[in-house]
Wavefront OBJ file of the C-alpha trace (Angstrom):
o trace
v 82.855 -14.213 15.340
v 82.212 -11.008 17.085
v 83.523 -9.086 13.939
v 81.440 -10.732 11.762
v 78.594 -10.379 13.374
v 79.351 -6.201 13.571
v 80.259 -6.789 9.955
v 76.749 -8.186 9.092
v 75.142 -5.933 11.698
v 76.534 -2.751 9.568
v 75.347 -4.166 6.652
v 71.983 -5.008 7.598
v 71.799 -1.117 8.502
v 73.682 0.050 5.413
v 70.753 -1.578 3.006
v 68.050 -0.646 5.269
v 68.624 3.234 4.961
v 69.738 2.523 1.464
v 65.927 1.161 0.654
v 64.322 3.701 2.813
v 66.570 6.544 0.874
v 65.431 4.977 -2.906
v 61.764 4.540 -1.819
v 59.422 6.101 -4.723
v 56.461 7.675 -4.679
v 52.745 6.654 -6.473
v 53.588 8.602 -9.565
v 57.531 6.934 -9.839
v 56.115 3.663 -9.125
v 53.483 3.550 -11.943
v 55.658 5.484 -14.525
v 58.175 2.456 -13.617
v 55.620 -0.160 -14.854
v 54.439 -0.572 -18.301
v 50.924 -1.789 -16.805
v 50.277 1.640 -16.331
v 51.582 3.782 -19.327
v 48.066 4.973 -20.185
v 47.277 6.236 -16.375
v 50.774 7.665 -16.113
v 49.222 9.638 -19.250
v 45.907 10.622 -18.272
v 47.594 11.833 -14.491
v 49.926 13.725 -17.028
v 47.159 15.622 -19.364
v 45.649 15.996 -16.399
v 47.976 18.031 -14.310
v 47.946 15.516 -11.509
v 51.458 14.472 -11.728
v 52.926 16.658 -8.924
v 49.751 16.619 -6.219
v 50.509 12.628 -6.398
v 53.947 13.121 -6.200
v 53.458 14.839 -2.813
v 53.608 13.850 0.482
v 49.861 12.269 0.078
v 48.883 10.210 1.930
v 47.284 8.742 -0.742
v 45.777 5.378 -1.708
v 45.468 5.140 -5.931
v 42.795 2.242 -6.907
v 45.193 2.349 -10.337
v 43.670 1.151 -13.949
v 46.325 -1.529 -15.777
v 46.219 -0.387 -19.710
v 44.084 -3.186 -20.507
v 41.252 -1.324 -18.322
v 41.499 1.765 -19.947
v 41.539 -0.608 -23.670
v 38.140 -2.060 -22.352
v 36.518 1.415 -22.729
v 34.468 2.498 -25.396
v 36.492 3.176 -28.654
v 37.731 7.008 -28.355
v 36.879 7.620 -24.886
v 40.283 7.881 -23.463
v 41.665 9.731 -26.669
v 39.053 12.508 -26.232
v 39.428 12.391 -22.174
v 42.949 13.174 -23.207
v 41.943 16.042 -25.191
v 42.807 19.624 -23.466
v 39.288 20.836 -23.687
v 38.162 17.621 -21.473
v 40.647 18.594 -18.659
v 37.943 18.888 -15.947
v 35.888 15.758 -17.095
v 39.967 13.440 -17.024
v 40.385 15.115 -13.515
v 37.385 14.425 -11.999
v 37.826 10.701 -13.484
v 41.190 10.387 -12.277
v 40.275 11.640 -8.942
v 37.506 9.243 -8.476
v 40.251 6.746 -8.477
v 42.012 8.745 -5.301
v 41.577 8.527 -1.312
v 43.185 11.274 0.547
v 43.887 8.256 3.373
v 46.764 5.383 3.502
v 44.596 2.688 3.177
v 46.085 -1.184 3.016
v 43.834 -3.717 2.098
v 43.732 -5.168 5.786
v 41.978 -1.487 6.737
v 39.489 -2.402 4.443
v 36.298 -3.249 6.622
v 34.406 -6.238 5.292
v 31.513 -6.658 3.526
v 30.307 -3.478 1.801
v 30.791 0.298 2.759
v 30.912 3.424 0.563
v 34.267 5.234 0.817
v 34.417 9.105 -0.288
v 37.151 9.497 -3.021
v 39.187 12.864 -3.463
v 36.100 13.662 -6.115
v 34.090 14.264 -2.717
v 30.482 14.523 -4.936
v 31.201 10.771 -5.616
v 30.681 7.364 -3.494
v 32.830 4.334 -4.338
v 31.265 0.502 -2.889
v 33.846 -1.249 -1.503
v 33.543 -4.748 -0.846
v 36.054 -6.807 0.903
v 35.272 -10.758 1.312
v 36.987 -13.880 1.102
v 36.618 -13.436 -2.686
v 38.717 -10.355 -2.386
v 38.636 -6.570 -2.657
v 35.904 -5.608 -5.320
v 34.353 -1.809 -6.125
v 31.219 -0.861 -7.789
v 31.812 2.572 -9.704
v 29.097 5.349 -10.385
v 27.926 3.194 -13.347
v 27.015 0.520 -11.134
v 29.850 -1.590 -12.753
v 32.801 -3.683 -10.471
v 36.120 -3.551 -10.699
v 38.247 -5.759 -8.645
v 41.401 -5.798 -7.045
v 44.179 -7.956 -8.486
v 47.066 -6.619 -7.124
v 46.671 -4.853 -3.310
v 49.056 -2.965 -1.443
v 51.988 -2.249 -3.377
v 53.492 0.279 -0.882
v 54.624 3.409 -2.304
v 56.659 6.433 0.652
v 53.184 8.837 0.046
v 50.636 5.990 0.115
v 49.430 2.440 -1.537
v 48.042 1.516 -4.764
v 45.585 -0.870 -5.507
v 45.682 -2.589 -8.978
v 42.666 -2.655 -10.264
v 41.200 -3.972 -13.408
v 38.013 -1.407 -14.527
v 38.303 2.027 -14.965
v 35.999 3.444 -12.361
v 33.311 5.997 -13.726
v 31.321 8.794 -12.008
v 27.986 8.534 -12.309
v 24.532 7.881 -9.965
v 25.814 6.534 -6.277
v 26.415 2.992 -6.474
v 24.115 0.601 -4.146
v 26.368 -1.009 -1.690
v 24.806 -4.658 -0.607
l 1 2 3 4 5 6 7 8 9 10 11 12 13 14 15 16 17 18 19 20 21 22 23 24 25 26 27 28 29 30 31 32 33 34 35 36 37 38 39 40 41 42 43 44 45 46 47 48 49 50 51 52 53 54 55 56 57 58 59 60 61 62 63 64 65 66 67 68 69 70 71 72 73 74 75 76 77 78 79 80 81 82 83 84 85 86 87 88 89 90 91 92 93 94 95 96 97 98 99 100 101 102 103 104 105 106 107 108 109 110 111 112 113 114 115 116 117 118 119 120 121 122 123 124 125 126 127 128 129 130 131 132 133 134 135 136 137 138 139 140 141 142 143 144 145 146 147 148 149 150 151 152 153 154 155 156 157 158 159 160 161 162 163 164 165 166 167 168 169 170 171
């Protein structure tokens, strides 16, 4: 019995470190999922790939494909252009806190958060409808996947991409 239990003690331990050894970063973690091809490309084009590789922290509010889709026709293929490098940063980075922020540390009700694009506000509401945030545009995206836990941060699965624009009105 004894010898089992050192047995199952060792690997308990063994898988632990092993998991703690092969955890991946923000950038990994969404060029792992298909959801998030088009992001992995914009963070690409935009020369973003290796500050969000880093040691962060970082929480990503991260655009699924289908959110990018929902833009107007062209926009992301000329945000992906190399002349429109500064205008795909500063969109990407809207979508950035330089904090480790999991859901639970969201406050509720509605508060304006300062993303890494530090001329910008973000409204973020938390309720017992969930995590929703009004962009620049006054448009809300909403949370539909919190806290996947990444070793430089958390993303946030969200299903708008958020756009710069006139500070949104938190209510």
């Amino acid at each position: 019995m004894e010898m089992n239990l050192k047995v199952t003690a060792t690997a308990l331990a063994l898988s632990l470190s092993a998991a703690a050894a092969s955890a991946e970063n923000i950038v990994e973690i969404a060029a792992g999922d298909e959801r998030f091809s088009t992001l992995v490309a914009a963070v690409t084009a935009a020369g973003l790939a290796d500050t969000l590789s880093g040691p962060g922290p970082f929480t990503v509010f991260a655009p699924v494909n289908d959110a990018f889709a929902a833009l107007p026709e062209g926009t992301v293929e000329t945000l992906l252009l190399p002349e429109n490098k500064d205008q795909l940063t500063n969109v990407l980075l809207y979508h950035v806190d330089d904090r480790n922020l999991s859901a639970s540390m969201i406050p509720a009700g509605s508060n304006y958060f300062r993303p890494i694009l530090n001329s910008e506000r973000l409204c973020i509401t938390a309720g017992s409808g969930g995590v929703t945030i009004a962009d620049g545009t006054g448009e809300m995206a909403t949370v539909v996947i919190a806290d996947i836990v990444a070793d430089n941060g958390v993303i946030h699965v969200i299903d708008k991409v958020l756009l710069p624009g006139t500070r949104p009105a938190c209510h």
